[in-house]
MDTraj code that builds the backbone (N, CA, C; nanometers):
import mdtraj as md
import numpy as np

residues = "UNK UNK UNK UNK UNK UNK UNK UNK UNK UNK UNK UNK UNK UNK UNK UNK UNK UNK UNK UNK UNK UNK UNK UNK UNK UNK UNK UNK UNK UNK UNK UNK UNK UNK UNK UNK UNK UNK UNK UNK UNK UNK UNK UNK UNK UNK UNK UNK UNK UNK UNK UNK UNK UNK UNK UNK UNK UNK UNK UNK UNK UNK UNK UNK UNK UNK UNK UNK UNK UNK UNK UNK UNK UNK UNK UNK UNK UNK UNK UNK UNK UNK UNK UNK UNK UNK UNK UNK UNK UNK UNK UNK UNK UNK UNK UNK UNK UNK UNK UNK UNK UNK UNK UNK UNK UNK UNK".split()
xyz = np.array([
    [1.7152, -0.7826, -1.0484],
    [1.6726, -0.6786, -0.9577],
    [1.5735, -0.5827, -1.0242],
    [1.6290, -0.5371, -1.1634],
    [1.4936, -0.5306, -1.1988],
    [1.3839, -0.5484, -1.2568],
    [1.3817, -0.6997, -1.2145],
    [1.2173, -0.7629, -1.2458],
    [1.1525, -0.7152, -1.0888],
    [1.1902, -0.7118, -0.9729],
    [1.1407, -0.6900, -0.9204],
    [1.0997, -0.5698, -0.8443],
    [1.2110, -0.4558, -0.9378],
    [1.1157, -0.2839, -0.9238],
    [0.9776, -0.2802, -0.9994],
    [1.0304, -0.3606, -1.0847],
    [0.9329, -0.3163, -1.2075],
    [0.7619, -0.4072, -1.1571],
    [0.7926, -0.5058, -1.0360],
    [0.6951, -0.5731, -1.0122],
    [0.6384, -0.4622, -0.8506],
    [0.7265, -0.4296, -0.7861],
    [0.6779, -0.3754, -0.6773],
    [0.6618, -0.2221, -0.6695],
    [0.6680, -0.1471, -0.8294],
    [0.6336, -0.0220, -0.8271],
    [0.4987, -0.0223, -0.8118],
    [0.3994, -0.0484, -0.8635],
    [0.2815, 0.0133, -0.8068],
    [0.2932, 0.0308, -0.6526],
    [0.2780, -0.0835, -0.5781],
    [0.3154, -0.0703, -0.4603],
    [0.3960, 0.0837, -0.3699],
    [0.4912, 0.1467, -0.4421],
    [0.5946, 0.2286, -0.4235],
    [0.5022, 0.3380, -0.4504],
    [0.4067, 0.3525, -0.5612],
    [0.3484, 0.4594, -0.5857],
    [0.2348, 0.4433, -0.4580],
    [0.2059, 0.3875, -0.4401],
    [0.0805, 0.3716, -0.3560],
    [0.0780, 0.4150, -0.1903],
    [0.2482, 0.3914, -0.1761],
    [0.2685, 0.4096, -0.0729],
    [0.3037, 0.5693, -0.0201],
    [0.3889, 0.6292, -0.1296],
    [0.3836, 0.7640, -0.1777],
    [0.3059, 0.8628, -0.1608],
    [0.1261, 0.7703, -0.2337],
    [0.0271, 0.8446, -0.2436],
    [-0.0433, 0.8092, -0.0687],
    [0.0115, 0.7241, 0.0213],
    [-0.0467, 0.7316, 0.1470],
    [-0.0011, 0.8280, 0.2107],
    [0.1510, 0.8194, 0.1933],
    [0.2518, 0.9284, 0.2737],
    [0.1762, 1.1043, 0.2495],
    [0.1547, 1.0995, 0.1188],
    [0.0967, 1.2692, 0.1171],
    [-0.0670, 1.2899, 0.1741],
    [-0.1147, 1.1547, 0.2155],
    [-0.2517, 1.2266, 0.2963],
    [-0.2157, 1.2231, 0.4692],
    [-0.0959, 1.1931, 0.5085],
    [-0.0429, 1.2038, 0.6597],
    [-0.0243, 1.3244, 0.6679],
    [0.0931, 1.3849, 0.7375],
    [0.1302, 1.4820, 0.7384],
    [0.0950, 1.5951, 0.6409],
    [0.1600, 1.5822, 0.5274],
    [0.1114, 1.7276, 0.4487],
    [-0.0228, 1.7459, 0.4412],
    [-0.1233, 1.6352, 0.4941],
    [-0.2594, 1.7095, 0.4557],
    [-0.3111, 1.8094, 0.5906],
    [-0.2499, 1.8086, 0.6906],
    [-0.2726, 1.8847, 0.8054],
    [-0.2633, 2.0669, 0.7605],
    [-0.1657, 2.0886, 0.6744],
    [-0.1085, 2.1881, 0.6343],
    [-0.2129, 2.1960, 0.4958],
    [-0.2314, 2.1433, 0.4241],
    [-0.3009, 2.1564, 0.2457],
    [-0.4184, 2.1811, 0.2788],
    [-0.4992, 2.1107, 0.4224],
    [-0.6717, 2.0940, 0.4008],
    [-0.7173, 2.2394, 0.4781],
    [-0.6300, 2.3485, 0.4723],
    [-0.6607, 2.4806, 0.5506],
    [-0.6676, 2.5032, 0.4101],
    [-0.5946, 2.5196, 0.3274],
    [-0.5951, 2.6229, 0.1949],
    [-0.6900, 2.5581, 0.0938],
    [-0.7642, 2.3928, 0.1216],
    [-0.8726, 2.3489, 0.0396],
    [-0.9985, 2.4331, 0.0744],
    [-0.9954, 2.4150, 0.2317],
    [-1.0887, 2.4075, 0.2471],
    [-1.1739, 2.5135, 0.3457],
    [-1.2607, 2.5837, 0.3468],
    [-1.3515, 2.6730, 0.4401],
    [-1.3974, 2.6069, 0.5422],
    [-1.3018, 2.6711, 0.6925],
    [-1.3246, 2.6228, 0.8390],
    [-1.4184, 2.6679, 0.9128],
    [-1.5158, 2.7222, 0.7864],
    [-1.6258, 2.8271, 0.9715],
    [-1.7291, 2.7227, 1.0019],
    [-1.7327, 2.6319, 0.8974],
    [-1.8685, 2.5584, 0.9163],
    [-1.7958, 2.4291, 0.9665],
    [-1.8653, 2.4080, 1.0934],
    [-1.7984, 2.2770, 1.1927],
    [-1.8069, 2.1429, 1.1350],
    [-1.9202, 2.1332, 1.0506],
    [-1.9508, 2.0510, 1.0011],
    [-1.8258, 1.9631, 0.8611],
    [-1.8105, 2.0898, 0.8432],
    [-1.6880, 2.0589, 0.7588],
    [-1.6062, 2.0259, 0.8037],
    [-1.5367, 2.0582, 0.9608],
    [-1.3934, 2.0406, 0.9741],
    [-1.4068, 1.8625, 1.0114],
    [-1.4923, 1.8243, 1.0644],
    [-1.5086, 1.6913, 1.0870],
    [-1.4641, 1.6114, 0.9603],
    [-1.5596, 1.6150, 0.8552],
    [-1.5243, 1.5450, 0.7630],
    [-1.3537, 1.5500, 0.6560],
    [-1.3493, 1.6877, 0.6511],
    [-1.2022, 1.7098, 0.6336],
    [-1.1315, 1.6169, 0.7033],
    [-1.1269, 1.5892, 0.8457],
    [-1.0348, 1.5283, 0.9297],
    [-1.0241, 1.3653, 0.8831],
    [-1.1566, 1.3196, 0.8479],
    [-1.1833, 1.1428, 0.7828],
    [-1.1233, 1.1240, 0.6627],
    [-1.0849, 1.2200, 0.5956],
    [-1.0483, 1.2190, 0.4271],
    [-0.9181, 1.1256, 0.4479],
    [-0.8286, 1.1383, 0.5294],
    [-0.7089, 1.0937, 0.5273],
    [-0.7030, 0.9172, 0.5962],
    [-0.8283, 0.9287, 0.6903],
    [-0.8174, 0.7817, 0.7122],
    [-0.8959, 0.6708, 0.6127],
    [-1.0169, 0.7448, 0.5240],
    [-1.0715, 0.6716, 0.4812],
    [-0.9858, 0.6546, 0.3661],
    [-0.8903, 0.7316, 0.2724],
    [-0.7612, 0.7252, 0.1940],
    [-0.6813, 0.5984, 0.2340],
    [-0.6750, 0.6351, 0.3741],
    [-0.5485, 0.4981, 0.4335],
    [-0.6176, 0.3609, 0.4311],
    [-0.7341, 0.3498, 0.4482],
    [-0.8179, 0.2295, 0.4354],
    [-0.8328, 0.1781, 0.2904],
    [-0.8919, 0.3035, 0.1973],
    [-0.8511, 0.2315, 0.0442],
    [-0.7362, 0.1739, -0.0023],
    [-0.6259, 0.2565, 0.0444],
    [-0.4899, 0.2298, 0.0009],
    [-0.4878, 0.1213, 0.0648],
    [-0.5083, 0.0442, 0.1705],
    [-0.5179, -0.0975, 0.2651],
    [-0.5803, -0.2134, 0.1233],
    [-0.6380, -0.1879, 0.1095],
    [-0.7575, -0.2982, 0.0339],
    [-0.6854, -0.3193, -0.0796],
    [-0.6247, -0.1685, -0.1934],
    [-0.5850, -0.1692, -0.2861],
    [-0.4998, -0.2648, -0.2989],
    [-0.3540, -0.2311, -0.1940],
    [-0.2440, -0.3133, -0.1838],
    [-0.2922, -0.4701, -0.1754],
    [-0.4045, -0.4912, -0.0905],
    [-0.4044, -0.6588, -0.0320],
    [-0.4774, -0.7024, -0.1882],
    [-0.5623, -0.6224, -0.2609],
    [-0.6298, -0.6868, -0.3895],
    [-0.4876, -0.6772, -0.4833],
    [-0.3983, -0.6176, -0.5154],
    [-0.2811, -0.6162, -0.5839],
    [-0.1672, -0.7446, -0.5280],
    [-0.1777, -0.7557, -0.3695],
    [-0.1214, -0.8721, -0.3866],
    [-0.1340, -1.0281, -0.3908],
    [-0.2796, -1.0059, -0.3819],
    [-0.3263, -1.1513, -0.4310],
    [-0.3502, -1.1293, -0.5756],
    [-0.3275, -1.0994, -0.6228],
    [-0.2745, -1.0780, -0.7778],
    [-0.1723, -1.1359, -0.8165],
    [-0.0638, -1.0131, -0.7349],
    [0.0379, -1.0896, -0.7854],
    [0.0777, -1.2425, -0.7264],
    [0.0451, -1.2728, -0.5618],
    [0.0449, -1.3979, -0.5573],
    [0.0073, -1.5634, -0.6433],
    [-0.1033, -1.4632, -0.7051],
    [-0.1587, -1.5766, -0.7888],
    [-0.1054, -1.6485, -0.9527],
    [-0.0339, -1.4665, -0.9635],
    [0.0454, -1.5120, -1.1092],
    [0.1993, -1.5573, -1.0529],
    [0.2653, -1.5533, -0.9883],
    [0.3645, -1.6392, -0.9169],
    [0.3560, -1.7441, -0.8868],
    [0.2255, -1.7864, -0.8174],
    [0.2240, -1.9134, -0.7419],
    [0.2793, -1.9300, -0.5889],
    [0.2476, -1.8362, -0.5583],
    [0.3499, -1.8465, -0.4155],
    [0.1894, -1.8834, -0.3259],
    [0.2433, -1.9266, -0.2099],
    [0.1946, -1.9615, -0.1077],
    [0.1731, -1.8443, -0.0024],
    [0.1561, -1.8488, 0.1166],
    [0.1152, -1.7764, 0.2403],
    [0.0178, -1.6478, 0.2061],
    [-0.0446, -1.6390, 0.1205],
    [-0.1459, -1.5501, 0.0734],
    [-0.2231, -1.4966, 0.1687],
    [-0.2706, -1.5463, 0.2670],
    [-0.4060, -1.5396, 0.3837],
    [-0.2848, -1.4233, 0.4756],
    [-0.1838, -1.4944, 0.4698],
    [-0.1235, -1.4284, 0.6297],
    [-0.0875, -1.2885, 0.5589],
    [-0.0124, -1.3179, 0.4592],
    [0.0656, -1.1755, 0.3672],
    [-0.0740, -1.0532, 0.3509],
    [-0.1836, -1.1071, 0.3553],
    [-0.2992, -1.0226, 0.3150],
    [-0.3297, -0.9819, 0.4639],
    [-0.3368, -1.0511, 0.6098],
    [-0.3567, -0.9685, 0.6939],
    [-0.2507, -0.9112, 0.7689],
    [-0.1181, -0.9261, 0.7398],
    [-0.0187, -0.8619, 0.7624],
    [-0.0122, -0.7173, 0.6714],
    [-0.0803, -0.6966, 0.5572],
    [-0.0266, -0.5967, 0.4806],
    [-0.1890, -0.5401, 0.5164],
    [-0.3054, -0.5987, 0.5562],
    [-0.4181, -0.4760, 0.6678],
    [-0.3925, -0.3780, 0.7280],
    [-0.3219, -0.4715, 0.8389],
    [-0.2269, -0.4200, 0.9402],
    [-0.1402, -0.3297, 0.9454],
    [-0.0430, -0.3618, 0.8430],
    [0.0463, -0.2632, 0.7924],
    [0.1000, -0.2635, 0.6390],
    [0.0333, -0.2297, 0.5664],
    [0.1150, -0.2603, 0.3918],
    [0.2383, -0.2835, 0.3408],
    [0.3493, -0.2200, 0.4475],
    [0.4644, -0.2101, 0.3701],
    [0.4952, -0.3587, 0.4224],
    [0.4581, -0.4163, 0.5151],
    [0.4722, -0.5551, 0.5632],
    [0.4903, -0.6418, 0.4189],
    [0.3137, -0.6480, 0.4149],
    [0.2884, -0.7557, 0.2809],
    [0.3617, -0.7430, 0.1833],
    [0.3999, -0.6171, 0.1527],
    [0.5092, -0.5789, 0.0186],
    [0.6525, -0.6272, 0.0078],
    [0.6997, -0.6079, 0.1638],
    [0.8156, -0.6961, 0.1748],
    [0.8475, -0.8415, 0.2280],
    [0.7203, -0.8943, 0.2325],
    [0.6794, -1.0850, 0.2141],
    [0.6773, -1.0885, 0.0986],
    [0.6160, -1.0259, 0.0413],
    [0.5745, -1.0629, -0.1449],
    [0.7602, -1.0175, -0.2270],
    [0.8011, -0.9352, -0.1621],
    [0.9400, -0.9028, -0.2257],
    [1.0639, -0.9972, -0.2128],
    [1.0516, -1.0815, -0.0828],
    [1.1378, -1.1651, -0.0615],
    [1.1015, -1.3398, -0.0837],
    [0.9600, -1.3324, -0.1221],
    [0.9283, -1.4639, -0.1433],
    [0.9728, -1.4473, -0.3069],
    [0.9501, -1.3290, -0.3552],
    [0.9927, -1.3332, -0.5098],
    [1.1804, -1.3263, -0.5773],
    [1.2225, -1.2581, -0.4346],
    [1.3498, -1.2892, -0.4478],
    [1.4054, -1.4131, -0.4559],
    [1.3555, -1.5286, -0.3394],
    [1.3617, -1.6061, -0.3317],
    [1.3353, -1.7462, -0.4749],
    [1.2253, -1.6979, -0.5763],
    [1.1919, -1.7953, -0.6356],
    [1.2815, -1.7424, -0.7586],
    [1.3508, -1.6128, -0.7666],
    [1.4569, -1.5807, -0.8523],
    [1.5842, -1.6837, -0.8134],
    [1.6358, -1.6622, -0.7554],
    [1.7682, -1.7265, -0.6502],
    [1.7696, -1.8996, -0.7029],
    [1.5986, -1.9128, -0.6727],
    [1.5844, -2.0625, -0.6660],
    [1.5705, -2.0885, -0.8674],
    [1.5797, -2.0136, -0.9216],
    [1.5571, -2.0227, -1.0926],
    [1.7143, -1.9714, -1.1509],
    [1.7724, -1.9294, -1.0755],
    [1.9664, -1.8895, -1.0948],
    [2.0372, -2.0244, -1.0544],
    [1.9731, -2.0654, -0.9181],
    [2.0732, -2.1803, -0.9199],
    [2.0498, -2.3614, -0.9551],
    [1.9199, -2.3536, -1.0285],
    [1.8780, -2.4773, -1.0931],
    [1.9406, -2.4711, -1.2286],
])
top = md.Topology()
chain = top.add_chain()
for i, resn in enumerate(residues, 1):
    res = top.add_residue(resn, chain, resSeq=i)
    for name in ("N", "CA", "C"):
        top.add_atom(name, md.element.get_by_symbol(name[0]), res)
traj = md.Trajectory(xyz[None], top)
């Protein structure tokens, strides 16, 4: 169990670091930032999706990573399932790795 914290922490941090540009940034980007100029409040408002889009890419380039040093299969789908939604791909990649544990305990 833990080979596989120790494999799906980045992941955990990453997800962490998505969670604090949701919500708390509604509340943080008043005390960053100066609202008189309109121009600003627009872009303030993109900071958090274009965040959620890196964090998208990050995860899918981290798990064809780790797919590749495993050897596991379904790579294509796990990568547009974790687009879609990340914590998805994280828990395909967590149970296909459980799985090849299980399958190395009982050989």
């Amino acid at each position: 169990m833990t080979d596989l914290l120790k494999k799906i922490n980045k992941y955990i941090i990453l997800m962490i670091i998505s969670s604090l540009f949701g919500m708390p940034w509604i509340y943080v980007r008043h005390l960053i930032f100066d609202f008189n100029n309109p121009e600003t409040f627009t872009l303030v408002d993109l900071i958090p999706k274009y965040i959620d889009y890196l964090i998208r890419f990050v995860v899918i380039i981290l798990l064809i990573i780790d797919f590749k040093k495993e050897n596991f299969k379904y790579i294509v789908i796990t990568c547009i399932a974790a687009f879609f939604y990340p914590l998805l791909g994280i828990i395909i990649f967590s149970l296909l790795y459980l799985e090849k544990v299980n399958e190395k305990a009982s050989a």
